[in-house]
N, C-alpha and C positions, 0 to 999 in steps of 0.2 A: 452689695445688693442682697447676697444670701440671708444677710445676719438682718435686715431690715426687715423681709419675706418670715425669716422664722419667728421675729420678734409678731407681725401681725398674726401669724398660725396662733402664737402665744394667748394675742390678746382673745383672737377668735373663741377659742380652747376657756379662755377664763369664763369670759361673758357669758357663752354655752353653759358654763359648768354653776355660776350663778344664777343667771334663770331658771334651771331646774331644783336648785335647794330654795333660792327666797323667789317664789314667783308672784308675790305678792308686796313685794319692799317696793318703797318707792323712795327712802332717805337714805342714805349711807355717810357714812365718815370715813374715808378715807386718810389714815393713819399715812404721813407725810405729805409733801406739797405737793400742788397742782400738778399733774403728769398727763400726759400721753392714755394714760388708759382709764385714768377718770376724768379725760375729757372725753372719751368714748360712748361712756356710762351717761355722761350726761348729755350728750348728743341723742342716747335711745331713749331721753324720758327721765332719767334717774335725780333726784336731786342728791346731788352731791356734793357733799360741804368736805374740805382738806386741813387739816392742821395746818400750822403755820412757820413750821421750821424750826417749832422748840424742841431743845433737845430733851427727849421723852425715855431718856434711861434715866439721864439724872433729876426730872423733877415730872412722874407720872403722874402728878395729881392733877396737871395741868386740864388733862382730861376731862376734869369737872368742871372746864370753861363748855363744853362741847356738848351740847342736849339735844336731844329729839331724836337721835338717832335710831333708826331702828337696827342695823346691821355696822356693824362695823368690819372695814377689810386692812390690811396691811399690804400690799400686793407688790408694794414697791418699796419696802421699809423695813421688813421682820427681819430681812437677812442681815440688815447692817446693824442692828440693836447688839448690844453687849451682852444686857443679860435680859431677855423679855419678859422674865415669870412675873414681877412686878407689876409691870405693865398692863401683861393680858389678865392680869389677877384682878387690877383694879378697871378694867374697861365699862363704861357709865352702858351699855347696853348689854341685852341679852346673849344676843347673835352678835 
């Protein structure tokens, strides 16, 4: 029950912490599959499009399937990458 409690602290904490840098996004890509915390996102409004389970160390171009974006997040994914510089080097948005 603790670990569920902190895991919602977490999300709370995220979402907070995103409204304040992009408070003006309305499209995100969510960098791995559908989760818990970008169904959140899209529950407050957000459209939020998820990758699809490719694996994205070994073929980052893949990303160039994915447009419109205007922010892109990793929230549940950066940690497990091998090596990210690739990745976030070639990310098809700004933010």
């Amino acid at each position: 029950m603790k670990a569920e409690k902190l895991k919602q602290i977490r999300f709370k904490k995220t979402i907070s912490f995103f409204k304040k840098v992009e408070p003006n996004c309305k499209h995100i890509l969510d960098l791995g599959v559908q989760n818990e915390l970008s169904n959140k996102f899209a529950l407050l409004g957000y459209n939020v499009q998820n990758t699809q389970g490719e694996d994205l160390d070994l073929e980052p171009e893949l990303l160039k399937n994915y447009k419109d974006a205007e922010v892109i997040t990793a929230f549940e994914i950066l940690e497990h990458l091998v090596s990210p510089y690739v990745l976030l080097k070639n990310l098809p948005a700004d933010r």
